[in-house]
TIDREN-213951 format. One record per residue: residue number from 1; x, z, y of N, C-alpha, C in turn. Coordinates in pm, 1 decimal, padded with zeros to 6 digits, always signed. Layout:
BEGIN
+-----+----------+----------+----------+----------+----------+----------+----------+----------+----------+
:   i :       nx :       nz :       ny :      cax :      caz :      cay :       cx :       cz :       cy :
+-----+----------+----------+----------+----------+----------+----------+----------+----------+----------+
: NUM :        X :        Z :        Y :        X :        Z :        Y :        X :        Z :        Y :
...
+-----+----------+----------+----------+----------+----------+----------+----------+----------+----------+
% end
This chain:
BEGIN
+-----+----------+----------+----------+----------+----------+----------+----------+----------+----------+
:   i :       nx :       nz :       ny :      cax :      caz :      cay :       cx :       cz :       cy :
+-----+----------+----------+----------+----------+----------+----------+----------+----------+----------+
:   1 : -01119.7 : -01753.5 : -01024.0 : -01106.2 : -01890.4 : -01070.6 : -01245.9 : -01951.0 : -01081.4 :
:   2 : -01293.5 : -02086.6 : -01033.8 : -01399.9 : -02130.1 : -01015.6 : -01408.0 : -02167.0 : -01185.5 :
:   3 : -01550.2 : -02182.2 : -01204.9 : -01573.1 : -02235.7 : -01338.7 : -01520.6 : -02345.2 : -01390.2 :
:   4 : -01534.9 : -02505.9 : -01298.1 : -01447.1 : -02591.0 : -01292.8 : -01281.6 : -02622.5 : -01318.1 :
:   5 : -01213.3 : -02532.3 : -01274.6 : -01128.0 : -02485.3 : -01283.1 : -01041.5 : -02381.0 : -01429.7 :
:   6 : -01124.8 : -02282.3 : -01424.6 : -01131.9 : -02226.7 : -01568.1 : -01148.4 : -02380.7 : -01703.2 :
:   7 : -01251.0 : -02430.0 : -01700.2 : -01252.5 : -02594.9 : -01781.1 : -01139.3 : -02626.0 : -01783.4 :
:   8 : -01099.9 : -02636.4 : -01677.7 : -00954.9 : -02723.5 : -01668.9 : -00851.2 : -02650.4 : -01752.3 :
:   9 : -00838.5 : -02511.4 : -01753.7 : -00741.2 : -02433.5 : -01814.1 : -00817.8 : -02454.5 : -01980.6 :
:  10 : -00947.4 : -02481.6 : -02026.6 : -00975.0 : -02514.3 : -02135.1 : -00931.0 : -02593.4 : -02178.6 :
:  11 : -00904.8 : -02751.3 : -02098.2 : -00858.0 : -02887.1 : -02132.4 : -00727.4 : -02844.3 : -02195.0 :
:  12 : -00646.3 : -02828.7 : -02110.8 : -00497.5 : -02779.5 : -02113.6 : -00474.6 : -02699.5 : -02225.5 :
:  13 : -00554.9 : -02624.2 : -02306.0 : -00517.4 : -02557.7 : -02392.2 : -00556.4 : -02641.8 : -02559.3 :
:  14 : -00595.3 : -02746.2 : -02516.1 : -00643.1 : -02855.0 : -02629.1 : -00503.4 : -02890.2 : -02691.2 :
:  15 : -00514.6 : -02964.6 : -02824.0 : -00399.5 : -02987.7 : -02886.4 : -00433.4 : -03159.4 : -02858.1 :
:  16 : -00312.3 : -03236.2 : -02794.6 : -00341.7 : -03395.4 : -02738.3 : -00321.3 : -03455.7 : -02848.0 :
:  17 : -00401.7 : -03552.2 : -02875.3 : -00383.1 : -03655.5 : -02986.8 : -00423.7 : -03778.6 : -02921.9 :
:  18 : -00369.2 : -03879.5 : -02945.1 : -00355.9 : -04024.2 : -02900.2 : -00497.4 : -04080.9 : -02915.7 :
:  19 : -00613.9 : -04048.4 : -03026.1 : -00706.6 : -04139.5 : -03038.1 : -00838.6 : -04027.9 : -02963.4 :
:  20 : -00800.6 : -03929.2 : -02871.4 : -00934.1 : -03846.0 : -02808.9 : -00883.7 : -03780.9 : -02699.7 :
:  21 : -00935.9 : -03779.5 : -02607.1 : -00980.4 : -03680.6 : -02526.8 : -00909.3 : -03528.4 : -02534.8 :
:  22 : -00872.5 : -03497.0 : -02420.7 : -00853.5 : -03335.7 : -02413.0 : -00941.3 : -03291.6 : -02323.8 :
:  23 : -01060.3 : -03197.0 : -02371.8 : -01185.3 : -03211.7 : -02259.7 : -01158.5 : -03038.8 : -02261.5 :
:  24 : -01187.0 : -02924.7 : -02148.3 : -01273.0 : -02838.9 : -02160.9 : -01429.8 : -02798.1 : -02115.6 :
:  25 : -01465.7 : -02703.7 : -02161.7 : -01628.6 : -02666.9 : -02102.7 : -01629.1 : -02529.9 : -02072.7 :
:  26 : -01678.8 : -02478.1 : -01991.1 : -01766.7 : -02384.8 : -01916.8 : -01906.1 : -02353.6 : -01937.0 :
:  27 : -01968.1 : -02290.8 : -02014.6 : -02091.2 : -02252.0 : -01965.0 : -02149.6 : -02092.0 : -01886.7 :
:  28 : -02186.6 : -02099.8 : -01797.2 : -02210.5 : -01995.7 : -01729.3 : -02376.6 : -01992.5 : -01653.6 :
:  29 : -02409.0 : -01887.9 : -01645.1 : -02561.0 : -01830.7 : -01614.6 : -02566.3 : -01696.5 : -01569.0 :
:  30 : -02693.4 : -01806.4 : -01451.7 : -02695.6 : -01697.6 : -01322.6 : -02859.1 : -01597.6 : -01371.6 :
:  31 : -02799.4 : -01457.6 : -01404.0 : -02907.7 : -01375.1 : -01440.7 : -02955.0 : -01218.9 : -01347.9 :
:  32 : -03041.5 : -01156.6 : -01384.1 : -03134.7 : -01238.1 : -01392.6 : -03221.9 : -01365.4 : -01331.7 :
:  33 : -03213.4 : -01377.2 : -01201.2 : -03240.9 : -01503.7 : -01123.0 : -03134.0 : -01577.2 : -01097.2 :
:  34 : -03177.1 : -01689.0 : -01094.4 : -03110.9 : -01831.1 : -01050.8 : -03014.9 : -01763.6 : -00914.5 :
:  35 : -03045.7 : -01706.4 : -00855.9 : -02970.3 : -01686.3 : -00702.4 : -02857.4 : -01571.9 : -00734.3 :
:  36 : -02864.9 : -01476.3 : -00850.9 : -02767.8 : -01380.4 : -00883.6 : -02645.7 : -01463.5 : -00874.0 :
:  37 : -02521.9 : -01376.6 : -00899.6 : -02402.7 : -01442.3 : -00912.6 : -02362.7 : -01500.4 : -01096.3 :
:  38 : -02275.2 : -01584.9 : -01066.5 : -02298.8 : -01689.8 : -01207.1 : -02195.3 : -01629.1 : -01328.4 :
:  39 : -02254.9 : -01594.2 : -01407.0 : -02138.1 : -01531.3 : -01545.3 : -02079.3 : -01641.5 : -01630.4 :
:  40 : -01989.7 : -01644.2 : -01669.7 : -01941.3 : -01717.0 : -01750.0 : -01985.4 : -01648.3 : -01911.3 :
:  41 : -02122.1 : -01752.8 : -02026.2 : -02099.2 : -01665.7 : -02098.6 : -02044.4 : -01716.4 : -02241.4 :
:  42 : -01939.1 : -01858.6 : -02208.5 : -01914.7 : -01919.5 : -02367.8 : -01787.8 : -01997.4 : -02289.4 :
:  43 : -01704.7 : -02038.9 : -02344.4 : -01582.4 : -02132.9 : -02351.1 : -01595.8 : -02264.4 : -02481.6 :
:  44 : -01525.8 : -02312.0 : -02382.0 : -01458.0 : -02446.7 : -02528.7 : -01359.1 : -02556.3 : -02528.9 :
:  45 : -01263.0 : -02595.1 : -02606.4 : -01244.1 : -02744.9 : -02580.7 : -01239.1 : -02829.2 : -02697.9 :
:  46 : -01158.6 : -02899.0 : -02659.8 : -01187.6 : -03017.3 : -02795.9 : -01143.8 : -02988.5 : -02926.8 :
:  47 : -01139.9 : -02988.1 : -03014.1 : -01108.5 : -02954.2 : -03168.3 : -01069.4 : -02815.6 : -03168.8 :
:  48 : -01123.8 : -02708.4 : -03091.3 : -01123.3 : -02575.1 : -03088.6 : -01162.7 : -02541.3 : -03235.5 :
:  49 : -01271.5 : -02554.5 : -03251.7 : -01321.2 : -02546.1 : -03396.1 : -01257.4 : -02613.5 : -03504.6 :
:  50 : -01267.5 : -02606.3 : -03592.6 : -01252.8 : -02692.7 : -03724.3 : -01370.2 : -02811.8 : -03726.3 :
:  51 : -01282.4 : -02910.9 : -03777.7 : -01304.9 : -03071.0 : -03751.3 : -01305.7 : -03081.6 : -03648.4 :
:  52 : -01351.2 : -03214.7 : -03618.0 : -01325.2 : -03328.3 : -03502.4 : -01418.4 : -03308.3 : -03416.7 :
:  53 : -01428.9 : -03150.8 : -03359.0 : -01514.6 : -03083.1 : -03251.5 : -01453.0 : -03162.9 : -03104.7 :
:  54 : -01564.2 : -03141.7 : -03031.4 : -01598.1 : -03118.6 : -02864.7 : -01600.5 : -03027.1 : -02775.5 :
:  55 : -01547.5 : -02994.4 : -02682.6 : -01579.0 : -02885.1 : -02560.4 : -01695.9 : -02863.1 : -02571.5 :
:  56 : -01791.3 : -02946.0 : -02528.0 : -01893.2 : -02897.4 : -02512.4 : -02008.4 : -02815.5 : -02603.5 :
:  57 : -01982.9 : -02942.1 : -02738.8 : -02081.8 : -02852.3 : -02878.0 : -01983.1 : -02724.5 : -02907.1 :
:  58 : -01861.7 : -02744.2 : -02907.8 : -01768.8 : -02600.2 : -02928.8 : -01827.9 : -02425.3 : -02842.1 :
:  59 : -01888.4 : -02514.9 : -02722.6 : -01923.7 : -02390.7 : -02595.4 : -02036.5 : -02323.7 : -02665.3 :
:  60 : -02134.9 : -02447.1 : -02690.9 : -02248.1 : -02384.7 : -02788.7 : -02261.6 : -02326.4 : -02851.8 :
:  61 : -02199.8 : -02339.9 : -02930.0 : -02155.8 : -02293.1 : -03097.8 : -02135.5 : -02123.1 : -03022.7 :
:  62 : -02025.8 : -02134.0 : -02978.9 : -01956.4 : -02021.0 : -02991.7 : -02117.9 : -01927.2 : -02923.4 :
:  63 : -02145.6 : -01968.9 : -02807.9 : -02217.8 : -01922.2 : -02694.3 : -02353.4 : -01894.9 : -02828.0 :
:  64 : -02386.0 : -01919.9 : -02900.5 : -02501.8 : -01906.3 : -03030.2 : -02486.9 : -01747.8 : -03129.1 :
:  65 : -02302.4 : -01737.6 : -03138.1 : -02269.2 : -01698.1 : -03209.9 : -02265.7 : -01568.1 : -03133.3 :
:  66 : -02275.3 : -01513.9 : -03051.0 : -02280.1 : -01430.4 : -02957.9 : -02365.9 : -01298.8 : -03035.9 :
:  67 : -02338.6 : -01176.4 : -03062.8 : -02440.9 : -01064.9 : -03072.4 : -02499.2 : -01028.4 : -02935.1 :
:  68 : -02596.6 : -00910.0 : -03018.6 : -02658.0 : -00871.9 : -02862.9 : -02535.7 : -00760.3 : -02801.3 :
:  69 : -02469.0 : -00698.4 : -02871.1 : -02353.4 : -00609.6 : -02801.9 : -02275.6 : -00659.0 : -02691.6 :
:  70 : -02227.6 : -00818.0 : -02738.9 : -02166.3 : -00915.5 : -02665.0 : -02230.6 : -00946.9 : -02547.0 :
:  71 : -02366.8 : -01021.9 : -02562.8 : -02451.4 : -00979.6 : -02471.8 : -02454.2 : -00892.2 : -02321.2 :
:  72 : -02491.0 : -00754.8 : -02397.3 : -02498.2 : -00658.6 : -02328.7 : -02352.0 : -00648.3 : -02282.8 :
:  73 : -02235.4 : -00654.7 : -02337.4 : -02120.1 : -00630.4 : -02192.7 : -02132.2 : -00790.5 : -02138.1 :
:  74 : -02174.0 : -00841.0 : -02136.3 : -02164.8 : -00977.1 : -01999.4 : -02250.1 : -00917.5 : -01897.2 :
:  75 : -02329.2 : -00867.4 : -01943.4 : -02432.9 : -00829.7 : -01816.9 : -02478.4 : -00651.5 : -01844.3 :
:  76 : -02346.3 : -00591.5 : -01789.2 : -02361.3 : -00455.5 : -01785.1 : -02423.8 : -00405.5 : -01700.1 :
:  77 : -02516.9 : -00469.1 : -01563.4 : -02614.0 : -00412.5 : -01522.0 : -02749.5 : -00423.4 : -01486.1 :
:  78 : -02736.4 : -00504.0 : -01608.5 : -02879.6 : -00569.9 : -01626.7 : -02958.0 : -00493.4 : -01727.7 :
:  79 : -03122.5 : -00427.9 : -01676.2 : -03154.1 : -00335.4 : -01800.3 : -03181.3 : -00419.8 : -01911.2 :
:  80 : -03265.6 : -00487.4 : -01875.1 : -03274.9 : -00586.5 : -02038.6 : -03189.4 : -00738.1 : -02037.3 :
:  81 : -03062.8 : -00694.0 : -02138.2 : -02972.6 : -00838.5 : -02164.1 : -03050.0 : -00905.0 : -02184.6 :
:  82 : -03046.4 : -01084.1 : -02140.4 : -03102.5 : -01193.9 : -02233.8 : -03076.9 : -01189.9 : -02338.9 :
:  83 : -03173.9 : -01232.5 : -02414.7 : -03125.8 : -01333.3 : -02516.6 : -03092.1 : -01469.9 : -02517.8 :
:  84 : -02990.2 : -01513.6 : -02629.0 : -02942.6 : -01681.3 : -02617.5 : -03064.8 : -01777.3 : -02580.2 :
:  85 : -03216.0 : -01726.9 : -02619.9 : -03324.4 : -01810.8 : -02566.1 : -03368.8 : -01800.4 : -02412.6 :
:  86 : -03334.6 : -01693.6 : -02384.5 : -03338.5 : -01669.6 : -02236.0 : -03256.1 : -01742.4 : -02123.4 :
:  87 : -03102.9 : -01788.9 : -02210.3 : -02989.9 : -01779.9 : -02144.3 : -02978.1 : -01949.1 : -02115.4 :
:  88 : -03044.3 : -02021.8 : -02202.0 : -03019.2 : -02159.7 : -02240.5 : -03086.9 : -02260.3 : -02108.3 :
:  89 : -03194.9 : -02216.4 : -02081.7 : -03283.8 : -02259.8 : -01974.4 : -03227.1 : -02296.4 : -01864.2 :
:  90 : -03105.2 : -02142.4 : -01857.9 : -03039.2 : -02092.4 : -01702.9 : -02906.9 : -02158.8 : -01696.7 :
:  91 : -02836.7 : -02229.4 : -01809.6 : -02710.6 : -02222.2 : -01819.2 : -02677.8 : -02343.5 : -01761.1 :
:  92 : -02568.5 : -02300.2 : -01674.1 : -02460.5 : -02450.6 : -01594.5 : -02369.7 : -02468.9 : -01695.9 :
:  93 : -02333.9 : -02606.0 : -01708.3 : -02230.2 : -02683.8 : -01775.6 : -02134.1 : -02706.1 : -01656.6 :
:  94 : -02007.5 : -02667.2 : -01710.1 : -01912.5 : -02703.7 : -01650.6 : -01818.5 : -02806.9 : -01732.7 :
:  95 : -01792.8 : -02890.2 : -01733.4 : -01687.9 : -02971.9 : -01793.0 : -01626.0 : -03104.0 : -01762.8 :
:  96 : -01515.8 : -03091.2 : -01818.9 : -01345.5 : -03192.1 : -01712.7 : -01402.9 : -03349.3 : -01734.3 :
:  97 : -01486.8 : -03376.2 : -01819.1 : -01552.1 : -03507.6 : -01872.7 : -01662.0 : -03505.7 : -01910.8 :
:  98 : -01726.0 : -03594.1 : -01863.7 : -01869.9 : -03643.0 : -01911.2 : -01922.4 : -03624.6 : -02048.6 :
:  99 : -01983.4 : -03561.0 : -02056.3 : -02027.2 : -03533.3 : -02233.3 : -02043.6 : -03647.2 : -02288.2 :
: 100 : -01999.1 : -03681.9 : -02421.0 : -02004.2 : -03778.4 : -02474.1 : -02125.7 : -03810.3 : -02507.5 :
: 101 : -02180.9 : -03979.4 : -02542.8 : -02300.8 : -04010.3 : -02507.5 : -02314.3 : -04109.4 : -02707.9 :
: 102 : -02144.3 : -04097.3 : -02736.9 : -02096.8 : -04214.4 : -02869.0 : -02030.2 : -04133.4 : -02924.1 :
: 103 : -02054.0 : -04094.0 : -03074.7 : -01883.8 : -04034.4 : -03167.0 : -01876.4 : -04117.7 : -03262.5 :
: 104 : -01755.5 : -04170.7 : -03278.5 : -01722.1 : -04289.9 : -03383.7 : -01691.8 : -04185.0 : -03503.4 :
: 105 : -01678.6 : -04086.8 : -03478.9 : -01720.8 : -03993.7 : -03583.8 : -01814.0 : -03987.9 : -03659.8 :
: 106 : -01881.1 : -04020.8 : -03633.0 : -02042.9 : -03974.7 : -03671.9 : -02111.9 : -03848.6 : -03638.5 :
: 107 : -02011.7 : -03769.6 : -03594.0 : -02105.7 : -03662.4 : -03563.3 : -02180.7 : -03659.7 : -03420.2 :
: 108 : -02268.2 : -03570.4 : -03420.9 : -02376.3 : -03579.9 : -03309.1 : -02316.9 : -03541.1 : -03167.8 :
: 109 : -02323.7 : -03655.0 : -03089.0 : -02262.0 : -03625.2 : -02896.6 : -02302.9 : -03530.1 : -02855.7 :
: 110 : -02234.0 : -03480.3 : -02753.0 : -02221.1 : -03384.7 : -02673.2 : -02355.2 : -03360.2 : -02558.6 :
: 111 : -02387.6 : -03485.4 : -02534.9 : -02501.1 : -03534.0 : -02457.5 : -02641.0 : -03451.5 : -02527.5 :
: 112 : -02626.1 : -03508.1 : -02652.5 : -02771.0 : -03467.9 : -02721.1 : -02757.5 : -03299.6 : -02774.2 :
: 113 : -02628.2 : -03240.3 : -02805.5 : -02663.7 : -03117.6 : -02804.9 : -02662.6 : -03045.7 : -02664.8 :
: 114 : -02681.8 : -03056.0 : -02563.6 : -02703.6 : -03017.5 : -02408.3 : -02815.1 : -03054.0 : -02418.3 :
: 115 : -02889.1 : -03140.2 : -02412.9 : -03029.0 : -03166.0 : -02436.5 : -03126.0 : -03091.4 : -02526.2 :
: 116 : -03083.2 : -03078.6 : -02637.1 : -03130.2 : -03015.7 : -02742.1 : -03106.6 : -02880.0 : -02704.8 :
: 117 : -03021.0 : -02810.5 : -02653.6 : -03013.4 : -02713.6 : -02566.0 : -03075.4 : -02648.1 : -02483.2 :
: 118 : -03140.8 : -02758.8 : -02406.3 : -03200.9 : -02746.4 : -02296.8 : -03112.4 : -02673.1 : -02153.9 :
: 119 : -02997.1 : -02703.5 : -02147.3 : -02987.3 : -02650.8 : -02015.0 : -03036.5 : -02724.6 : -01889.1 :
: 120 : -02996.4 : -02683.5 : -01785.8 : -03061.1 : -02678.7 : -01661.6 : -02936.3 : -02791.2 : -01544.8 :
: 121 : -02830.0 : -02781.9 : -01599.9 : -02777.6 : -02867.8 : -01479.5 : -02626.6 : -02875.5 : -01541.1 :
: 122 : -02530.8 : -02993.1 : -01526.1 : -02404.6 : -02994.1 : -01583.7 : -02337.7 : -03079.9 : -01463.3 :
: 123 : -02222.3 : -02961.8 : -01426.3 : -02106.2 : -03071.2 : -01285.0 : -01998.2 : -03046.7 : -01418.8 :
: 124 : -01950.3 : -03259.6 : -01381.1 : -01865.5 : -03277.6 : -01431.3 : -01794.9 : -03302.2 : -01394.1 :
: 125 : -01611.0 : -03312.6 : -01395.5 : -01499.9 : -03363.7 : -01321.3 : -01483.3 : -03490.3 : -01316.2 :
: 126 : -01496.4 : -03542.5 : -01429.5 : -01474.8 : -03678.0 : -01422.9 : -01568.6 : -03784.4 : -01488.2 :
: 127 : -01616.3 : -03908.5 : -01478.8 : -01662.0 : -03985.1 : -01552.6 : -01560.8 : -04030.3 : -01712.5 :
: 128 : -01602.4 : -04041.9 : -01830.5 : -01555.0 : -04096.3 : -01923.5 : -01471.1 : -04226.6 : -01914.6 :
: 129 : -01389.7 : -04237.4 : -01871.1 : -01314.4 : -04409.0 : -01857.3 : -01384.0 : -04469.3 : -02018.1 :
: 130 : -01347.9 : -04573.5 : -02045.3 : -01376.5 : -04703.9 : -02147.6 : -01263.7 : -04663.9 : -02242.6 :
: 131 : -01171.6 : -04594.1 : -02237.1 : -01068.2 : -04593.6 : -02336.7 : -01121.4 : -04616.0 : -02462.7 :
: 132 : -01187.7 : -04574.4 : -02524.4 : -01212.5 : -04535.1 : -02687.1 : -01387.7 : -04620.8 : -02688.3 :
: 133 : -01486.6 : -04601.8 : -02588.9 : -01615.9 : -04597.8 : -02607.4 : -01737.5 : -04642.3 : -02479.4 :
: 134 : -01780.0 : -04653.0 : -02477.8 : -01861.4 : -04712.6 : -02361.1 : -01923.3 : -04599.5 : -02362.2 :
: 135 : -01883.0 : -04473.1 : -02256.6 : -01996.1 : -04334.3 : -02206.6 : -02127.4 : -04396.0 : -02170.9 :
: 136 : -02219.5 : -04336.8 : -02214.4 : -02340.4 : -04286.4 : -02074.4 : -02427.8 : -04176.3 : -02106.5 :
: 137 : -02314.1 : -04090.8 : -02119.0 : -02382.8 : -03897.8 : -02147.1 : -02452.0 : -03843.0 : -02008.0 :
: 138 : -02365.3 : -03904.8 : -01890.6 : -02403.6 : -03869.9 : -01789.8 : -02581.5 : -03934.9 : -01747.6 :
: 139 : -02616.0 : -04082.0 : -01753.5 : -02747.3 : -04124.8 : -01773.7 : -02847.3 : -04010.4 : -01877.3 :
: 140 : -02779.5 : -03970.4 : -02018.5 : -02909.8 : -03942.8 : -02077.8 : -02937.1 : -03833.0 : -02050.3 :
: 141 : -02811.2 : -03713.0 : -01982.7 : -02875.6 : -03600.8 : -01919.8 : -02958.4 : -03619.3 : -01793.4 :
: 142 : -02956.8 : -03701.2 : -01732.9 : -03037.5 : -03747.3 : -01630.1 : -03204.0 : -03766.1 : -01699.4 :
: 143 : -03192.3 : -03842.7 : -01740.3 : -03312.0 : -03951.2 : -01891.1 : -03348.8 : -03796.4 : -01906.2 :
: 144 : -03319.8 : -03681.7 : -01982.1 : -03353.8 : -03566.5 : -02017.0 : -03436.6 : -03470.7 : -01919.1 :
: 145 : -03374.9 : -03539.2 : -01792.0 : -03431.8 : -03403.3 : -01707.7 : -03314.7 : -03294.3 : -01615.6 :
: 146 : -03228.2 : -03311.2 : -01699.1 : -03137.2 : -03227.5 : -01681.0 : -03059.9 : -03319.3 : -01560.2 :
: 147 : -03008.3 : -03175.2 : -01380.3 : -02939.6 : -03214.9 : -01356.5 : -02787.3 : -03288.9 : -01360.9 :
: 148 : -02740.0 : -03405.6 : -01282.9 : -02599.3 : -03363.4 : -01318.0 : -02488.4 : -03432.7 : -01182.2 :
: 149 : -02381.3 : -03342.8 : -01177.7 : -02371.4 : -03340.7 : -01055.3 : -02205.9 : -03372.2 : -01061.7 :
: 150 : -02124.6 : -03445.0 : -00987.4 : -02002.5 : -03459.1 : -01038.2 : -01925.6 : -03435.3 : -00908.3 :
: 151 : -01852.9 : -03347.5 : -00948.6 : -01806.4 : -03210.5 : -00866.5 : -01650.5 : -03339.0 : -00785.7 :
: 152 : -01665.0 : -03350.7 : -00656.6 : -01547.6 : -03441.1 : -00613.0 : -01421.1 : -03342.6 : -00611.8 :
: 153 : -01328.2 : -03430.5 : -00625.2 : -01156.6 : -03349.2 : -00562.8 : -01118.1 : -03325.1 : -00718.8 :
: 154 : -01188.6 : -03347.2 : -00842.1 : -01123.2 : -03305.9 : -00967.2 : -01110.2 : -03423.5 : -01013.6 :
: 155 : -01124.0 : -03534.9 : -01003.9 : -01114.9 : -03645.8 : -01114.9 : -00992.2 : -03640.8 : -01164.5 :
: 156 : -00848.0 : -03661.5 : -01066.3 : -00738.3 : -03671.7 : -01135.8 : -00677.3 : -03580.7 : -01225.3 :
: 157 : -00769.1 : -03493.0 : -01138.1 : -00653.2 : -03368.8 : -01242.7 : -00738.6 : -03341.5 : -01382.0 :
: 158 : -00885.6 : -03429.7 : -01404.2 : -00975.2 : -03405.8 : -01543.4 : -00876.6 : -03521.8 : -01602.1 :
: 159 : -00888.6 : -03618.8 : -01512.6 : -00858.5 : -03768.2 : -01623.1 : -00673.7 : -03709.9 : -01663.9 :
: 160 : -00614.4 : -03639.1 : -01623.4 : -00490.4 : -03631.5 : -01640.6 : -00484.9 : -03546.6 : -01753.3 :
: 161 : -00540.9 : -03434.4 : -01782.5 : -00568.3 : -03385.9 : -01868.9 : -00586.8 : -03371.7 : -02010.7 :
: 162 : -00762.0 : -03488.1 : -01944.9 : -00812.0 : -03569.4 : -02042.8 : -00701.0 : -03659.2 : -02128.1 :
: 163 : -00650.3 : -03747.0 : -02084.1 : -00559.9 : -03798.2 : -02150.5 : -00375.9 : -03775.0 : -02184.9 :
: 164 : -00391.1 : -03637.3 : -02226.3 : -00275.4 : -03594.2 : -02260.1 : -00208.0 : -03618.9 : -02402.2 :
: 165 : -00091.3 : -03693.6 : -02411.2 : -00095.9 : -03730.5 : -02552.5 : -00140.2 : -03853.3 : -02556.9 :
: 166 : -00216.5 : -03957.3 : -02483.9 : -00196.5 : -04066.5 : -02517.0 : -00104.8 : -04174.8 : -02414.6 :
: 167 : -00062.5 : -04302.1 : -02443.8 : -00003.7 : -04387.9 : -02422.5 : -00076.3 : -04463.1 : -02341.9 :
: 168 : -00095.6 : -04436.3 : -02189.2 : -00186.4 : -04533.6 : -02132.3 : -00167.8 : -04690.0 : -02087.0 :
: 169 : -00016.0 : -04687.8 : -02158.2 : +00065.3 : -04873.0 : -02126.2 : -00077.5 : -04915.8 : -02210.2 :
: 170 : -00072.6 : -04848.3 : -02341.5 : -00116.8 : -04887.5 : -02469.9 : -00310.3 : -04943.5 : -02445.5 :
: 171 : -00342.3 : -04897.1 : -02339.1 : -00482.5 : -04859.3 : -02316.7 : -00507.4 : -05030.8 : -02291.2 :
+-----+----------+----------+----------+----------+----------+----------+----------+----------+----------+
% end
């Protein structure tokens, strides 16, 4: 299952509510070099966590929370596992929607913890439609440095996803 794809089975496993998003995320890293083959080493989707969480800060989180045991079986033939500081540099974002760039929440976007992160490159499925917020997560990972690349042939099946549970007459 491509990483993209796997996301998608993240989305899908979201609980739909009318006023958000059903997003998943992927993060995966290619070790030890960029050219190795790519591990998947965190999951997420939207309100996975407790409160009014994100795929993407959810991937983090979890991907933080990681021991080195954990670690060491992702990369069973690697003599020295990374560490999460090692891993952050290297890590692809995969996710069904554009990291959020606005939370009427108040809590901090998705955009700025990828940044604050520091990863290296994020393909997304779909752009954020206007439903709820005016996106531009995709600009500030750009603004950051950070690639970002939007993977064609998935939009419908992110935006379909994405909006599971809401009323799009209503939109």
């Amino acid at each position: 299952m491509s990483p993209m794809n796997r996301a998608l089975a993240e989305a899908n496993s979201c609980e739909p509510t009318p006023t958000a998003f059903c997003v998943g995320c992927v993060l995966a890293v290619s070790w030890p070099t960029p050219a190795d083959e790519s591990t998947i080493v965190s999951t997420g989707y939207s309100r996975e966590l407790p409160g009014n969480t994100h795929a993407e800060a959810n991937a983090l989180v979890k991907l933080r929370s990681l021991t080195a045991a954990q670690i060491r079986t992702l990369f069973p033939t690697s003599s020295t596992p990374p560490e999460i500081d090692d891993i952050l540099p290297r890590l692809d974002v995969y996710t069904t929607m554009e990291p959020c760039s606005v939370r009427t929440s108040g809590l901090a976007p998705c955009a700025d913890a990828l940044i604050a992160a520091g990863v290296r490159r994020c393909f997304i499925g779909v752009q954020e439609p206007p439903d709820f917020v005016k996106c531009e997560g995709a600009q500030k990972l750009k603004d950051a440095g950070i690639e970002v690349i939007y993977l064609e042939g998935f939009e419908e099946e992110c935006l379909e996803a994405a909006r599971r549970g809401h009323d799009i007459n209503a939109l």
